[in-house]
N, C-alpha and C positions, 0 to 999 in steps of 0.2 A: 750614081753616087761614088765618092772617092773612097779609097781605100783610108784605115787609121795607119797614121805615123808607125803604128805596132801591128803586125801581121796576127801577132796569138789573141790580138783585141778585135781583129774585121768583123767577126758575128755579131759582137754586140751592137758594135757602130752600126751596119745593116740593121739591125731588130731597130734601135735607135732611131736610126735616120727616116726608116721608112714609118715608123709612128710617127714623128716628128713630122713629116712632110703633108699626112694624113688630118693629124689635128691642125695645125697650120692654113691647110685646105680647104679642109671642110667644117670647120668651128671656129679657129678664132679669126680668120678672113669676114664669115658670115657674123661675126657679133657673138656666136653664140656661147664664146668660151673668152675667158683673161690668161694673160702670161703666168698669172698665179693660180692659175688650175689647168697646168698641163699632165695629161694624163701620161706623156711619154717621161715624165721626170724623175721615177727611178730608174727605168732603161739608162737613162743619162748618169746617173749616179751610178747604174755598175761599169757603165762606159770609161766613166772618169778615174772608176779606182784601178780597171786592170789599164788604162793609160797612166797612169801616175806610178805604179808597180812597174811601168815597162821602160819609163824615160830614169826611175830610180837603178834598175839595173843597168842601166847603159852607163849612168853618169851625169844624163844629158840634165835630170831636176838641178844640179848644183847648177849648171850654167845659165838655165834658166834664172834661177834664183838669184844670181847673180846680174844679169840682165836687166831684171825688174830693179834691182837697187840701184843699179846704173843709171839707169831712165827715169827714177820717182822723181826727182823733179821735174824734171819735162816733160813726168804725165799729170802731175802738181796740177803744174801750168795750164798745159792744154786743156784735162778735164775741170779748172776752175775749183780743185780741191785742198786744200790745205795741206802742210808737208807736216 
């Protein structure tokens, strides 16, 4: 498994990843689980807040942010969504 973008966030990603890969695996492959009953989906949520807390200190959220306003048309288009 790779590393997070953020070094002070790699455990969670790890706890994350390796839940992830397990229900993936062994339940929703076999039928026996939906994308909407992932058990690994708060690990994901504390993943996403201390990554979102890390690209906020950098800087990097504005350019993200940025990014995405850049490209909404062209993801308009692509994903067939409305602007």
């Amino acid at each position: 498994m790779s590393q997070s973008l953020a070094p002070e966030c790699n455990e969670l990603k790890e706890r994350y990843d390796t839940c992830f890969l397990k229900w993936y695996s062994e339940k929703y492959l076999r039928g026996s689980s939906t994308s909407d009953n992932n058990e690994c989906a708060t690990m994901f949520k504390e993943y996403n807040v201390c990554l979102k807390r890390a690209l906020k200190e950098r800087g990097i959220d504005k350019l993200l942010d940025e990014a995405r306003e850049d490209f909404k048309e062209n993801d308009a288009t692509l994903l067939g969504k409305k602007k």
